[in-house]
VOGU-3710 file (C-alpha; in Angstrom, 3 decimals, decimal comma):
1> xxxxxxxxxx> 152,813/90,910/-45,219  151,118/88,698/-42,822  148,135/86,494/-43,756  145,345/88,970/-41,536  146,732/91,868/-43,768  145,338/92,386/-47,392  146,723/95,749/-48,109  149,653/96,992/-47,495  151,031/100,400/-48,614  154,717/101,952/-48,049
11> xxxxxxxxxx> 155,983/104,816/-48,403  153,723/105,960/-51,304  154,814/108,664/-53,369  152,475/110,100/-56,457  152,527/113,456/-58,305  150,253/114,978/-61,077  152,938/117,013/-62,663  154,643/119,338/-59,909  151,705/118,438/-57,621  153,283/116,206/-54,965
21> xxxxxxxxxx> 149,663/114,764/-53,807  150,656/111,890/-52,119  154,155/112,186/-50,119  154,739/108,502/-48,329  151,257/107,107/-47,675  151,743/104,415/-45,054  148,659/102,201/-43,829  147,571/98,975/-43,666  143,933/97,344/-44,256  143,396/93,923/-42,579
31> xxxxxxxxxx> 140,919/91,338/-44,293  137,719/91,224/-43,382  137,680/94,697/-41,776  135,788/97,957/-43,283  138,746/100,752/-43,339  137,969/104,426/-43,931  140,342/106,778/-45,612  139,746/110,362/-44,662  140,289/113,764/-45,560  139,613/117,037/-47,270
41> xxxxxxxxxx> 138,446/117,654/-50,819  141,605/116,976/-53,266  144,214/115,321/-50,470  144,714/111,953/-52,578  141,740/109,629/-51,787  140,545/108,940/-54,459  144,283/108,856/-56,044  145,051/105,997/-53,400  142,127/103,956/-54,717  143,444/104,146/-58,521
51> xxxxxxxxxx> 146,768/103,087/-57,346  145,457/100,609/-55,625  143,165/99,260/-58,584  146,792/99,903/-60,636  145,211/102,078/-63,104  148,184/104,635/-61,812  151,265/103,786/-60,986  153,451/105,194/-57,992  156,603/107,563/-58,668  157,605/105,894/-54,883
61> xxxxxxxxxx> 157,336/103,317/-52,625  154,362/100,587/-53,343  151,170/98,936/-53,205  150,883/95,377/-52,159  147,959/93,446/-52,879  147,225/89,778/-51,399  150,552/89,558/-51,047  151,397/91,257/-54,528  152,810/94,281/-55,770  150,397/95,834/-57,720
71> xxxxxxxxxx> 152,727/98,272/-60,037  154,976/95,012/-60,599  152,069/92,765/-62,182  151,923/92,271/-66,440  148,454/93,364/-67,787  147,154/89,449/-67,486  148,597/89,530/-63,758  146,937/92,958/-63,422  143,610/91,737/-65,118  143,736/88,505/-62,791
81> xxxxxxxxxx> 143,984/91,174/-59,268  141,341/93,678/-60,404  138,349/90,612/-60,950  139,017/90,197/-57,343  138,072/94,106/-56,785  134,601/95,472/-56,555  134,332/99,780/-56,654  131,542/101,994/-56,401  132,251/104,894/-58,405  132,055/108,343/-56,779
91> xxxxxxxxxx> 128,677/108,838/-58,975  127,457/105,249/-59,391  128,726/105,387/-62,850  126,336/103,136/-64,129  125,879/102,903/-68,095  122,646/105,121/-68,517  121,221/103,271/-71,638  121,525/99,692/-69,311  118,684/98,677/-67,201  119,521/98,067/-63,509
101> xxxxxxxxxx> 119,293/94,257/-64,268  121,740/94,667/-67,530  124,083/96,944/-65,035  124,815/94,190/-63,130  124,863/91,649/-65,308  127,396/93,865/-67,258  130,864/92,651/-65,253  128,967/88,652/-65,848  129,200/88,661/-69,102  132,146/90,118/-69,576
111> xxxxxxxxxx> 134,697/88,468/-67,045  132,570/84,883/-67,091  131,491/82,301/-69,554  128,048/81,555/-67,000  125,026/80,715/-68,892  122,049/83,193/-68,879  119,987/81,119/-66,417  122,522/81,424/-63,624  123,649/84,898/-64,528  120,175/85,867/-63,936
121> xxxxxxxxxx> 119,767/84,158/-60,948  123,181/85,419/-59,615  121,467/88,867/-60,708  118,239/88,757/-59,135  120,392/87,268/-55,138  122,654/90,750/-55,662  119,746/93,272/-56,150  117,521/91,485/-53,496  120,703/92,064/-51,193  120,454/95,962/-51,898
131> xxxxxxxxxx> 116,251/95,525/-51,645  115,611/96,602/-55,301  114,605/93,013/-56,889  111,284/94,723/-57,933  113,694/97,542/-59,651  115,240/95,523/-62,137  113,581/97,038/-65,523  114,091/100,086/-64,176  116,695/102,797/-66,305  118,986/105,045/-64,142
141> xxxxxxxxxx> 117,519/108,184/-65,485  114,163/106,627/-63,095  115,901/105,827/-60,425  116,176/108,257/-57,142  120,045/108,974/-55,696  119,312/106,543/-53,610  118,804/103,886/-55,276  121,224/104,609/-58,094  123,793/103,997/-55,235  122,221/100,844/-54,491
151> xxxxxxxxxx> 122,328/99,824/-57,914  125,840/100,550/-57,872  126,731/98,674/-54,771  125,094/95,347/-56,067  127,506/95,768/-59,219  130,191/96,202/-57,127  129,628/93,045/-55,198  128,784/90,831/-58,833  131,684/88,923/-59,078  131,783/88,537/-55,192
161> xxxxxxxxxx> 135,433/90,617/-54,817  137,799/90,183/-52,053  138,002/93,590/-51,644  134,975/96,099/-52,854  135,824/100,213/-52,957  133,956/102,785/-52,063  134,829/106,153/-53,181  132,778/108,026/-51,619  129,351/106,792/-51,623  127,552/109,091/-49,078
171> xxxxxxxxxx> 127,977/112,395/-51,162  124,633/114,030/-52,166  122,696/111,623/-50,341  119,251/112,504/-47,970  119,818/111,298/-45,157  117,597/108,337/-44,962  119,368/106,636/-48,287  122,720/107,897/-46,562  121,902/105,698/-43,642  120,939/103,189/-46,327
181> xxxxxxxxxx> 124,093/102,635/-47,902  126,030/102,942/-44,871  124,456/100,068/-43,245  124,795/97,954/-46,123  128,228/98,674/-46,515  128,943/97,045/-43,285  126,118/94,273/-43,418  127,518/93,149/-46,888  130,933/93,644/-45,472  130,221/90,753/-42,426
191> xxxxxxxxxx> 127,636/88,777/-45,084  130,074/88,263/-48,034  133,444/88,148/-45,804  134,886/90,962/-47,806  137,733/93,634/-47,373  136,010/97,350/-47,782  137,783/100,602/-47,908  135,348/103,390/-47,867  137,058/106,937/-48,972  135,121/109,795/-47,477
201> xxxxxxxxxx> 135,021/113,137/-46,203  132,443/111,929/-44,097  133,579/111,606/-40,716  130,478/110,752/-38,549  128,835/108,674/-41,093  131,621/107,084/-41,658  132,358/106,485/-38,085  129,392/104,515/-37,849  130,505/101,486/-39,607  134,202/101,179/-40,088
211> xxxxxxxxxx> 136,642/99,275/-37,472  139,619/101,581/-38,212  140,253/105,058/-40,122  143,106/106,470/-41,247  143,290/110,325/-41,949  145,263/112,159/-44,964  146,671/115,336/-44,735  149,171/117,067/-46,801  150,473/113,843/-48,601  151,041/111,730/-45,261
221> xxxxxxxxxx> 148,736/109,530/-42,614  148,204/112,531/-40,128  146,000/110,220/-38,128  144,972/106,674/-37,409  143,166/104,545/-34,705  139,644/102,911/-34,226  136,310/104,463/-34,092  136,751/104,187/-30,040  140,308/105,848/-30,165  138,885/108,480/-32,911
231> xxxxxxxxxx> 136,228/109,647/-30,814  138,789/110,169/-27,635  141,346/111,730/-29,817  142,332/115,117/-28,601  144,575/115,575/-32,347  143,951/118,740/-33,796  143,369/117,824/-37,173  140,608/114,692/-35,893  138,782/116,883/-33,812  138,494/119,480/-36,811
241> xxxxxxxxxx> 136,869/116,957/-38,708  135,031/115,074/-35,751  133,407/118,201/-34,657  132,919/119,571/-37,853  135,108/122,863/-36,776  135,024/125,546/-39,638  139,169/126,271/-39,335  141,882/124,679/-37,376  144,866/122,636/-39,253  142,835/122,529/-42,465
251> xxxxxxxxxx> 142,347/126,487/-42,495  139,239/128,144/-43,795  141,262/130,951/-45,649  143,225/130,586/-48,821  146,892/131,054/-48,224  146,853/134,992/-48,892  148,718/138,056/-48,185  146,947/140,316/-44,646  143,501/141,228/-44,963  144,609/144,321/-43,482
261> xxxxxxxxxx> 147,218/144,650/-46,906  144,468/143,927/-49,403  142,499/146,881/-47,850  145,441/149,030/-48,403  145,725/149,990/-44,467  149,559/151,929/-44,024  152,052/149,488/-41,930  150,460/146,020/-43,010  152,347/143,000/-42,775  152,296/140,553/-45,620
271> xx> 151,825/136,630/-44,618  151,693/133,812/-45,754
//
């Protein structure tokens, strides 16, 4: 691993049982850069993440880290790695009976020994970063998607990480506090001189703000390039999901037997 790389991923193998989800993941995130991971519902992104965070380990191949392998560290080693990490949880996952000040203050006070006054302080610089200073007594139940996401993404940056997560953060968002997080994402990116991976099924939004996007498909890296070499792609399975195509490579129908078979029609030919 060179010095401009801070991921690097080879031949990554993981299964849930006899489901072979991820089949030799290959890809590469270099610091400082925001790298999207794409693909349909269930194809391994957010799997990738939790190997990547170590909280699963791979049945093949590995994760490196900074320079480490991540299924090779000791639980202090491991510890050590993940306070360099920030992740935004697919639904915020904030704690609902903790203010949004006490949210972020949460990671603080449990990975530091900083006294109160600078905690606060430190507190108050993250949420005015997101633009919801005046939000801090506020309880997630009262705040909009929005800004629950918001919330979220100041947490994530708390312990100013090397490398924040994003797993995807534009789901269920309006469109106004979509275009919200997505521009912080990159402004905090260039800001805090971070690594970000954003995992999405989001293709244009996503497209927006990352400088390189890798596609999953089947267990493998079907796809890869920048958002200029994305757009000009003429690869069947990037144009399906740039042009928002209802079937191609990804099919719309369920692996079944002939329509024409389940209707009972004389002569019909099963498939697959």
């Amino acid at each position: 691993m060179n010095a401009e790389t801070l991921i690097e991923i080879a031949d990554l193998k993981f299964a849930y049982g006899t489901n072979q989800v991820l089949k030799g993941i290959n890809l590469k995130v270099p610091r400082g850069k925001v790298v999207a991971i794409l693909g349909t519902s269930g194809c391994g992104k957010s799997t990738l993440l939790r190997l990547i965070g170590g909280q699963l380990r791979p049945h093949g191949g590995h994760v490196k880290v900074d320079g480490q392998v991540i299924h090779e560290l000791d639980d202090d080693a491991l510890y050590l790695m993940r306070r360099k990490m920030g992740m935004m949880f697919q639904q915020s996952g904030l704690f609902t009976d903790l203010s949004a000040f006490e949210n972020i203050a949460f990671p603080m006070r449990e990975r530091t020994d900083l006294p109160e006054a600078i905690i606060r302080d430190l507190v108050m610089m993250k949420l005015q970063a997101v633009g919801l200073r005046n939000a801090r007594h506020l309880m997630p139940g009262e705040l909009s998607g929005g800004m629950t996401r918001r919330v979220a993404l100041a947490r994530a940056i708390a312990l100013d990480p090397m490398l924040i997560m994003y797993d995807e953060p534009f789901s269920g968002l309006d469109p106004i506090s979509l275009n919200v997080i997505a521009n912080l994402i990159r402004r905090l990116n260039d800001a805090l001189g971070v690594t970000s991976i954003v995992v999405t099924y989001d293709v244009l939004e996503s497209l927006k703000i990352v400088d390189y996007a890798y596609f999953i498909s089947d267990g493998v890296v079907v796809a890869e390039g920048t958002t200029a070499e994305i757009a000009a792609s003429r690869d069947a399975f990037v144009r399906q999901f740039v042009d928002c195509l209802p079937d191609g490579p990804v099919a719309f129908h369920y692996p079944s037997r002939s329509y024409a078979s389940d209707l009972g029609v004389t002569g019909a030919t099963p498939r697959a």
